[in-house]
C-alpha positions in Angstrom: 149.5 197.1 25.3 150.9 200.4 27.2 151.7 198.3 30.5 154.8 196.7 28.5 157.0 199.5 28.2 156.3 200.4 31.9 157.5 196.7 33.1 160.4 196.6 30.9 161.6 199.8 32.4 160.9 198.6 35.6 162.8 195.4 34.8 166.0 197.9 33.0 166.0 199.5 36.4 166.4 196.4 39.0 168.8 195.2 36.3 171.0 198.3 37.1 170.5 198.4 40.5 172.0 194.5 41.1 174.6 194.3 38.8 177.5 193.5 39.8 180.5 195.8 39.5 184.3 194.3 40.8 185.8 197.5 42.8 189.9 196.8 42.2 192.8 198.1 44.6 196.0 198.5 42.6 199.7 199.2 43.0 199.9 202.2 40.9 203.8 201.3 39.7 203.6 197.6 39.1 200.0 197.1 38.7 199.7 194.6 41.6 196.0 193.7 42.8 195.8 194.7 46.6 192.1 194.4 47.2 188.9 194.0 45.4 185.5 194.4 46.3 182.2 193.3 44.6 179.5 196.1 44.3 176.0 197.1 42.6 174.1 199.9 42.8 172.1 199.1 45.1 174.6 198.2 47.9 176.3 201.7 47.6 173.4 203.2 47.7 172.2 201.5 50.8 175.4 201.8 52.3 175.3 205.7 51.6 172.0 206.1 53.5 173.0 203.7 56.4 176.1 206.1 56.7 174.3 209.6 56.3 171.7 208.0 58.9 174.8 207.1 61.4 175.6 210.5 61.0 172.7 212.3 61.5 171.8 210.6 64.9 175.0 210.9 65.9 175.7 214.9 65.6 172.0 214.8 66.9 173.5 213.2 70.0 176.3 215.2 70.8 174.0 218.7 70.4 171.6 217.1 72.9 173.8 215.7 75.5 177.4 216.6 75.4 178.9 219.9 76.4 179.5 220.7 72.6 176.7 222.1 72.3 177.8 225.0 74.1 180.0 225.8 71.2 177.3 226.2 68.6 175.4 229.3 68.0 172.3 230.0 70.6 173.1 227.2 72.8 173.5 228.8 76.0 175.7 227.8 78.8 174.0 225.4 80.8 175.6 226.8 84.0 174.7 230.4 83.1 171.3 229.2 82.8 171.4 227.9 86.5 173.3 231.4 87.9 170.8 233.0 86.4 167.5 231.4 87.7 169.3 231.5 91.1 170.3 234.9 90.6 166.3 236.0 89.6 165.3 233.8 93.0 167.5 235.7 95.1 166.3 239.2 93.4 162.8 238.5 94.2 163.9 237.7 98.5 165.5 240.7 98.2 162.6 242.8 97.4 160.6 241.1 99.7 163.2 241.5 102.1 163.7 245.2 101.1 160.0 245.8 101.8 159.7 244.5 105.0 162.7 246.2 106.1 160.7 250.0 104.8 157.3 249.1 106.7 159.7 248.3 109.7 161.4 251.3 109.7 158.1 252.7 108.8 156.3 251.8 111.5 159.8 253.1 114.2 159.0 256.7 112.8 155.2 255.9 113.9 156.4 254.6 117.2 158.8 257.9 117.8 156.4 260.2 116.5 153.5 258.7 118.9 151.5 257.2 115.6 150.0 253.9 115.5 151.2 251.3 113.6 150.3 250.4 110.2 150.0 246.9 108.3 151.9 245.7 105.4 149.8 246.4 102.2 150.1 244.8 99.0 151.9 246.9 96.1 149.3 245.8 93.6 145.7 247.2 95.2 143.9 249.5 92.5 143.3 253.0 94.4 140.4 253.5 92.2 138.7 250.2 94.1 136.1 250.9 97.0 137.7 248.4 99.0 135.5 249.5 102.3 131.8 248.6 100.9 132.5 244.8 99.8 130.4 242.8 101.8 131.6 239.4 102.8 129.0 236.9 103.1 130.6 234.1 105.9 129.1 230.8 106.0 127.6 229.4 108.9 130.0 227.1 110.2 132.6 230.2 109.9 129.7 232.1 112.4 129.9 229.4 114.8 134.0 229.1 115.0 134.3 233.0 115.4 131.7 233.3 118.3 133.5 230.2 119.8 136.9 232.0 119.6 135.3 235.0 120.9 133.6 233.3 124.0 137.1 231.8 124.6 138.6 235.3 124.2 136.8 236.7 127.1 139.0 234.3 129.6 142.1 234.9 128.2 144.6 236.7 130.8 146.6 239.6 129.1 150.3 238.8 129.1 152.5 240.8 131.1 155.4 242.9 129.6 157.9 240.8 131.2 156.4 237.6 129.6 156.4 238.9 126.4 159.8 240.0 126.4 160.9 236.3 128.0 163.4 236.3 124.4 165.5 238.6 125.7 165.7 237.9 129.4 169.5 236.9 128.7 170.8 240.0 127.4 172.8 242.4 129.7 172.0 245.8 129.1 174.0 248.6 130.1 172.2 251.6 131.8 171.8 254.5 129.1 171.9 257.0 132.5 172.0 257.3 135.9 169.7 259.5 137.4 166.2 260.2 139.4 163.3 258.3 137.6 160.7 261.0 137.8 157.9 259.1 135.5 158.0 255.0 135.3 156.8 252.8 132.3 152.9 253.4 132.3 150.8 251.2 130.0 147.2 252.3 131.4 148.4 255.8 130.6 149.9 255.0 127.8 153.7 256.2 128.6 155.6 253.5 127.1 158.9 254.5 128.8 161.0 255.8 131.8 162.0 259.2 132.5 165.2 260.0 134.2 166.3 263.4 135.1 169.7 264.4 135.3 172.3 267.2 135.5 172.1 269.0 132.0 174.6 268.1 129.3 174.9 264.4 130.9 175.9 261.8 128.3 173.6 259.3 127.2 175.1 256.0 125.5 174.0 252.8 124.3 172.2 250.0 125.7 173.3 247.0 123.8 175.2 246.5 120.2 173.3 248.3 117.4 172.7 250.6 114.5 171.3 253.3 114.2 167.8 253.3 112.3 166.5 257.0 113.7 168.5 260.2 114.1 166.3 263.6 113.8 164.0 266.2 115.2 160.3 265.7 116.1 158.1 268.6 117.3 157.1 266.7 120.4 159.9 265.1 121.5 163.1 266.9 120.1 166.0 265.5 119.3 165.4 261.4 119.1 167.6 258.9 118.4 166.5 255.4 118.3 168.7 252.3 117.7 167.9 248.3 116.5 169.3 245.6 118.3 169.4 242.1 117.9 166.0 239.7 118.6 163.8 242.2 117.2 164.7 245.1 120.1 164.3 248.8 119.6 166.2 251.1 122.1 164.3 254.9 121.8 166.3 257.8 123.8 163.6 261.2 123.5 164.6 265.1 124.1 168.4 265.2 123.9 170.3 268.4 123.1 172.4 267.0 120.8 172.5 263.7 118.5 176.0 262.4 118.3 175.3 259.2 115.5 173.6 259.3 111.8 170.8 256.7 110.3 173.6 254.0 109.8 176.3 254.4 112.1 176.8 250.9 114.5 177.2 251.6 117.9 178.7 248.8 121.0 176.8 248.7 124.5 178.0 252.2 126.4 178.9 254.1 123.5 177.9 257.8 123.7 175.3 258.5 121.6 173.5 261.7 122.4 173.7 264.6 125.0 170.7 264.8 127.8 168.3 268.2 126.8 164.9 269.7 127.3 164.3 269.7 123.0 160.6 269.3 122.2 157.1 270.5 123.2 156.9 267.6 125.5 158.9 268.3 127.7 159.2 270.4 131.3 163.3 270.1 131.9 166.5 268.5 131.3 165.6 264.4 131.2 165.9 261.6 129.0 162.6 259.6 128.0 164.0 256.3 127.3 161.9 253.2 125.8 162.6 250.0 125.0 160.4 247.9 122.0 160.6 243.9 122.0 158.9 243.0 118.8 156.8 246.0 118.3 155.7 246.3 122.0 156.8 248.6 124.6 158.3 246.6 127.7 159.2 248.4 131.1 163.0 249.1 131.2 163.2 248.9 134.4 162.7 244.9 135.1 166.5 244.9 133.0 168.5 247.7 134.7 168.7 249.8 137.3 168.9 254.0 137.0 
């Protein structure tokens, strides 16, 4: 007996829903019918949500795919977004750059200062690591290739200065000084340039287009000034007087640099100890000028 009320409601409320209402358009003044319309509950309120829905997806839209979403309130500018992942990718080959550059110039001082050369080192390694007791343990097939490259080794005839430096075989250098050579480009003894003596206070100058990457005083060879040129070349000029150029300064081929001297403890008179360095090893000056 409870279940009737329920379905009578139920009955009450489809009635209201789908009755039908006559929407009139009048002329205010003379009471003229311009338009009707036949509604019911339920067709306003379907239209309603049909419209609100439109809406929705549509404001949804332009946020997601039109520029206007630039104008709303922690949207950020597309482009911006761009700059800046381009301008984060050009930081990072910067520092890269920027360190390469610092064991470069690194391993000049090394090279001036008759030290050996060092290797490039990642930033990250823990000091407190012992690094020199981990024990690799190579497979066999690694065994094999490494005495095969070895074996192969042993045949292998040691390239000659002038081979190596074959990259800059087109440049034309101009002669830093004229003079007597009193000591020649040595590998076996491990003098990596030429000396030329000279009348004292000479001027030295520049053997190609470069800047300056070295300008100051070492105990064993005195005043040194030492200059990067293009293809990977380092010009070194040893034992001057005077240094005429600063870390920086760009020089042209001839330009007077430094003044010939006897400065350092390796030294036994007035000379210049010049060396040139083709992508970090020492070639003989002397196969590209004449002194």
């Amino acid at each position: 007996m409870a279940k009737k009320p329920e379905a009578e409601d139920k009955k009450k409320l489809k009635k209201k829903l789908t009755n039908k209402y006559r929407l009139v358009v009048m002329n205010e003044d003379t009471f003229e019918e311009k338009a009707s319309f036949t509604l019911s509950r339920l067709n306003v309120i379907t239209f309603g949500g049909a419209l609100g829905l439109f809406l929705i997806t549509i404001t949804i839209y332009l946020i997601a795919f039109t520029p206007l979403r630039e104008y709303i309130p922690g949207y950020a500018d597309v482009e911006t977004k761009k700059e800046v992942r381009r301008l984060v990718a050009k930081a990072d080959s910067l520092e890269s750059e920027l360190r390469s550059k610092a064991f470069y110039i690194e391993n000049i001082k090394n090279i001036i200062e008759g030290k050996g050369l060092i290797e490039e080192y990642e930033q990250d390694v823990d000091p407190k690591k012992d690094y020199k007791n981990i024990k690799f343990k190579l497979s066999p097939e690694d065994s094999a290739l490494r005495a095969q490259v070895a074996q192969e080794d042993k045949f292998n005839i040691v390239k000659s200065e002038l081979a190596a430096s074959s990259g800059i075989s087109g440049f034309s250098f101009f002669t830093p000084l004229k003079g007597e050579v009193t000591s020649a480009f040595d590998l076996s003894e491990k003098h990596y340039g030429t000396d030329i003596v000279t009348a004292r206070n000479e001027p030295i100058k520049a053997t190609l287009d470069g800047v300056v990457v070295f300008s100051s005083w070492t105990n064993d060879t005195g005043y040194v000034i030492a200059l990067q040129h293009s293809n990977n070349l380092v010009s070194l000029y040893k034992h001057n007087s005077v240094l005429l150029k600063k870390v920086g300064n760009t020089v042209k081929a001839g330009e007077v640099i430094a003044i010939v001297g006897n400065s350092g403890e390796l030294t036994t008179g007035p000379h210049l100890h010049f060396e040139l360095w083709y992508q970090g090893k020492p070639i003989n000056a002397e196969n590209y000028m004449v002194f």
